[in-house]
Structures are given as structure tokens and as C-alpha cells.
C-alpha positions as a Markdown table, in Angstrom:
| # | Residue | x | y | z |
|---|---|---|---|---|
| 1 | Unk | 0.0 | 0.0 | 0.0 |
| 2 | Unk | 3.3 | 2.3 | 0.9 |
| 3 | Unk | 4.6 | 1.3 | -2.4 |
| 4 | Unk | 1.7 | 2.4 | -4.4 |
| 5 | Unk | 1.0 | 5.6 | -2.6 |
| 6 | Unk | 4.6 | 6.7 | -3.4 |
| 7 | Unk | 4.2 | 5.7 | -7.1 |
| 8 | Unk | 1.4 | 7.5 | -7.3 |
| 9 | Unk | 3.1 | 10.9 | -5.5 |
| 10 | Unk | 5.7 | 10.8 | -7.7 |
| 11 | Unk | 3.8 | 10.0 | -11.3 |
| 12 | Unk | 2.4 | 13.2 | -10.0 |
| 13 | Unk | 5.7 | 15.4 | -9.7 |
| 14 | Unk | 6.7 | 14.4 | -12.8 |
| 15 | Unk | 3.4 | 15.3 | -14.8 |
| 16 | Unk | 3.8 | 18.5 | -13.6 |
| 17 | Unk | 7.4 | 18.7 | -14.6 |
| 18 | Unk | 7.5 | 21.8 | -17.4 |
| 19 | Unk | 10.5 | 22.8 | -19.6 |
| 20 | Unk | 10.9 | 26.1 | -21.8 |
| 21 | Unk | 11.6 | 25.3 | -25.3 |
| 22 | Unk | 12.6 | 27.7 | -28.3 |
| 23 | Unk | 10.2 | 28.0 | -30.7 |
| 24 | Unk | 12.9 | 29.2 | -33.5 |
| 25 | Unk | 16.1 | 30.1 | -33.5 |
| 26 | Unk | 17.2 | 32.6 | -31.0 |
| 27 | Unk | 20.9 | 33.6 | -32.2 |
| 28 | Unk | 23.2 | 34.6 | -29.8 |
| 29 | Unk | 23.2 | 38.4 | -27.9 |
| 30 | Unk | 19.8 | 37.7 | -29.1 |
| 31 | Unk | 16.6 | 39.1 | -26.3 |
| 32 | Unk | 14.3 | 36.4 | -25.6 |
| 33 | Unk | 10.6 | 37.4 | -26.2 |
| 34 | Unk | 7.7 | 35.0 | -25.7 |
| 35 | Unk | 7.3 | 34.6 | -29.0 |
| 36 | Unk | 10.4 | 32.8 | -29.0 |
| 37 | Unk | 9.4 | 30.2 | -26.3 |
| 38 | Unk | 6.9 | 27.8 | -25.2 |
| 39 | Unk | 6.5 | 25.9 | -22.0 |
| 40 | Unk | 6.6 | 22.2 | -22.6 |
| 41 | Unk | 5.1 | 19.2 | -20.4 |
| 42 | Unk | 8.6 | 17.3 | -20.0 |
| 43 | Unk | 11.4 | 17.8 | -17.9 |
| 44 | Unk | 14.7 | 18.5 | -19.0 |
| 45 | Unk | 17.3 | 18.3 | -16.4 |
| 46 | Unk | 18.9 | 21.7 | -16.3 |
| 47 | Unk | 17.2 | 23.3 | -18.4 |
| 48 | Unk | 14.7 | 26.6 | -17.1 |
| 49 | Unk | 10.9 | 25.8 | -16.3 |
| 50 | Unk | 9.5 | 29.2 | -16.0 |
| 51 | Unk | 9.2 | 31.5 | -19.0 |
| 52 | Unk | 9.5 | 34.3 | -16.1 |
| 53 | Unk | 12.9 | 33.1 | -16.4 |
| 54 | Unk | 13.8 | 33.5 | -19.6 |
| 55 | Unk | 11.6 | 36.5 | -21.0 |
| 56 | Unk | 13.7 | 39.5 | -21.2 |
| 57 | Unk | 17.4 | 37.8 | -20.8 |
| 58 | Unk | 19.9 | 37.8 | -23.9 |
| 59 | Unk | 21.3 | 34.0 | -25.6 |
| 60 | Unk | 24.9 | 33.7 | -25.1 |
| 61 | Unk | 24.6 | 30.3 | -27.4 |
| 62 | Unk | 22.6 | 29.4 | -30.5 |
| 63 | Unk | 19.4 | 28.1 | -29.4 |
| 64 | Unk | 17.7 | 25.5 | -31.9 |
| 65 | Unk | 14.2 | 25.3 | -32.2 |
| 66 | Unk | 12.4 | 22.3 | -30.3 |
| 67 | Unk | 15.5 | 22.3 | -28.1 |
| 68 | Unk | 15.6 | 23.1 | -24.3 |
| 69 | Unk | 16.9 | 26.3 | -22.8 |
| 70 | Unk | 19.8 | 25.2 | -20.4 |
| 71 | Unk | 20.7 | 26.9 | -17.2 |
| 72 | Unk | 24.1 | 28.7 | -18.8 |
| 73 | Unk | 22.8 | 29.1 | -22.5 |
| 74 | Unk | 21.4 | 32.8 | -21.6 |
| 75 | Unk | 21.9 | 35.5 | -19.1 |
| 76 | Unk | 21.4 | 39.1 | -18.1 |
| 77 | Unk | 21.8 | 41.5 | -21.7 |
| 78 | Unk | 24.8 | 42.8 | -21.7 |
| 79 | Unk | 25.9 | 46.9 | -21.0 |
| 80 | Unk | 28.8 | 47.2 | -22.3 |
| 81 | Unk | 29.9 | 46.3 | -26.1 |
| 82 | Unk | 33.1 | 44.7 | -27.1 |
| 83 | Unk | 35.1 | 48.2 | -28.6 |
| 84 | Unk | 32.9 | 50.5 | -26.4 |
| 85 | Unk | 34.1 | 53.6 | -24.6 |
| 86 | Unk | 33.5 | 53.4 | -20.7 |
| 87 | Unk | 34.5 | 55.2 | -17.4 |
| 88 | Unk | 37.2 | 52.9 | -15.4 |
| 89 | Unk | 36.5 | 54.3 | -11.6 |
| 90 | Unk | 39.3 | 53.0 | -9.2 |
| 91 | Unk | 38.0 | 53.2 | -5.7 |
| 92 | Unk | 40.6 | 52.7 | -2.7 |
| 93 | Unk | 40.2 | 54.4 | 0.7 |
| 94 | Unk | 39.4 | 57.7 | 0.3 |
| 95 | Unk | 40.8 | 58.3 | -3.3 |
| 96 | Unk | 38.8 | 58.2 | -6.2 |
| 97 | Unk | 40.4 | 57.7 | -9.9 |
| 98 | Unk | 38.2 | 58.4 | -12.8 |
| 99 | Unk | 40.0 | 57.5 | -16.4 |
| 100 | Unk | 38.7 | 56.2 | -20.2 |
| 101 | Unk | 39.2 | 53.0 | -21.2 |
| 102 | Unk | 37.7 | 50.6 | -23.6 |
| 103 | Unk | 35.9 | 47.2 | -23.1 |
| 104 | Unk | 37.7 | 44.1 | -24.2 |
| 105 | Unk | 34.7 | 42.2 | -23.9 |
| 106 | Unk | 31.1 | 42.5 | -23.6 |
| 107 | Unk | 29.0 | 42.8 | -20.2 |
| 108 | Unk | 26.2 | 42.5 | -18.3 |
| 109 | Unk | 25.7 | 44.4 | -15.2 |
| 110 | Unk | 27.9 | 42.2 | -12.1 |
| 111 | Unk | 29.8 | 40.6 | -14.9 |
| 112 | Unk | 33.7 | 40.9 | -14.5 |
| 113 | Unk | 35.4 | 42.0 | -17.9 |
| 114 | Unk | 38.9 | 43.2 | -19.2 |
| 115 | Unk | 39.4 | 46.6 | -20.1 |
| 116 | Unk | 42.1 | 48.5 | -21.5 |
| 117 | Unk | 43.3 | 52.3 | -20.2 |
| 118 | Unk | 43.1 | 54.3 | -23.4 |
| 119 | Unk | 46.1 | 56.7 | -22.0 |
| 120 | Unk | 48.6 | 54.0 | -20.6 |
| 121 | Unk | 47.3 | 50.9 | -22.5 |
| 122 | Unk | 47.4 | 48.5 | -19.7 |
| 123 | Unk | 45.2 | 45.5 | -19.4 |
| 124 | Unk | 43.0 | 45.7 | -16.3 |
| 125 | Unk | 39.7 | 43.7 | -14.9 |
| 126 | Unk | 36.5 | 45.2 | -13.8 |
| 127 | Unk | 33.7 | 44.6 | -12.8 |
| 128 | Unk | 30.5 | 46.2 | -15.0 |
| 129 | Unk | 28.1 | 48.4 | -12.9 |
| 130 | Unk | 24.7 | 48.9 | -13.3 |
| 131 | Unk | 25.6 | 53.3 | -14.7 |
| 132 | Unk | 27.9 | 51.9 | -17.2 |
| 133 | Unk | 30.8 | 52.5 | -16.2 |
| 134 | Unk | 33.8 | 49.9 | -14.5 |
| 135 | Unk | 34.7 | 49.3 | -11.6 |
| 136 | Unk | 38.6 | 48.5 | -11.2 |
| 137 | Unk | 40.3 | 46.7 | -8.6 |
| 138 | Unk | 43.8 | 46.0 | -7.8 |
């Protein structure tokens, strides 16, 4: 009787197991619309279950349609463009540096990115905040 009640419990979870699936290709840097997605009745392990999830966010893969969308395969869309112009602020203590720079990379708000100092051409890593600009650490 054990047995058949935890059969039972669990052909339940797994009916309601829901996967989001493109609908067509969604290329890379691409924003996810829902016309892009649909919610299917199988689940995918790794893969979102909640087009809540994935509305709104950028592919950083190609996405085929009739294929999952994996945990990894999209994120936040991105700030900052590979080439682009930014602010580098260096914070330490009580001093405050402000200098150009270019991104070496693209990035999405929290991501950490290289950057190069357009006056002294060194290589740094910052990370990209939410105005635009990056932040530099030693």
C-alpha cells in the first residue's frame, strides 16, 4: 500500500514537470521574447521551467528550435559592447580615480570584464556596474 502511494506521488511530480523550449532560433546576444518560447510538459534536467525566467534575458549560445533552454545558455543582456568607450572608476580608501578605457569584452551588469586604459594601455579587470561604467580593482 506504501509502495503504491509513493508511485502515485511521484507520477504526479513528474506530470507536472515543465520545460521552456525555443520555438525558433534565437541567435546569440539575441533578447528572448515570448514569442520565442513555449513551456513544454517534459522535464529537461537543467534546463529553465519558468518562462518568467527566460523573458527578457539575452542568448549567449545558438538556441535551436524544439531544443531546451539550459541553465548557462542565456543571461542578463549585456551593457557594455566589445570596442565601447567606458569610465574605469578606481576606488581605494578615500581616493577616487576616474579615467577612459575601452571594453575588451562585452558585459552585463555584475559581470567581471577586461578593459584596457586608453592613456597608458594596460590591461585591467572590472567589474560592470549597473551606470555603465567599471569598476577596477587591484
Amino acid at each position: 500500500m506504501k509502495r503504491l502511494a509513493l508511485m502515485m506521488m511521484l507520477m504526479a511530480g513528474s506530470a507536472a514537470a515543465e520545460t521552456v523550449v525555443a520555438m525558433a532560433t534565437i541567435r546569440p546576444q539575441q533578447l528572448i521574447t515570448a514569442q520565442d518560447v513555449r513551456v513544454d510538459a517534459a522535464q529537461v534536467q537543467g534546463a529553465y521551467n519558468s518562462m518568467e525566467e527566460v523573458i527578457g534575458k539575452e542568448a549567449r549560445v545558438a538556441i535551436y528550435p524544439g531544443r531546451a533552454i539550459m541553465r548557462g545558455h542565456i543571461g542578463e543582456p549585456a551593457l557594455i559592447d566589445r570596442n565601447q568607450y567606458v569610465e574605469l572608476v578606481f576606488n581605494q580608501g578615500g581616493l577616487r580615480i576616474i579615467a577612459e578605457g575601452r571594453a575588451l569584452a562585452r558585459g552585463s551588469v555584475g559581470e567581471r570584464i577586461r578593459v584596457q586604459n586608453t592613456s597608458s594601455r594596460t590591461v585591467l579587470f572590472g567589474t560592470v556596474a549597473p551606470n555603465g561604467s567599471v569598476v577596477v580593482s587591484r
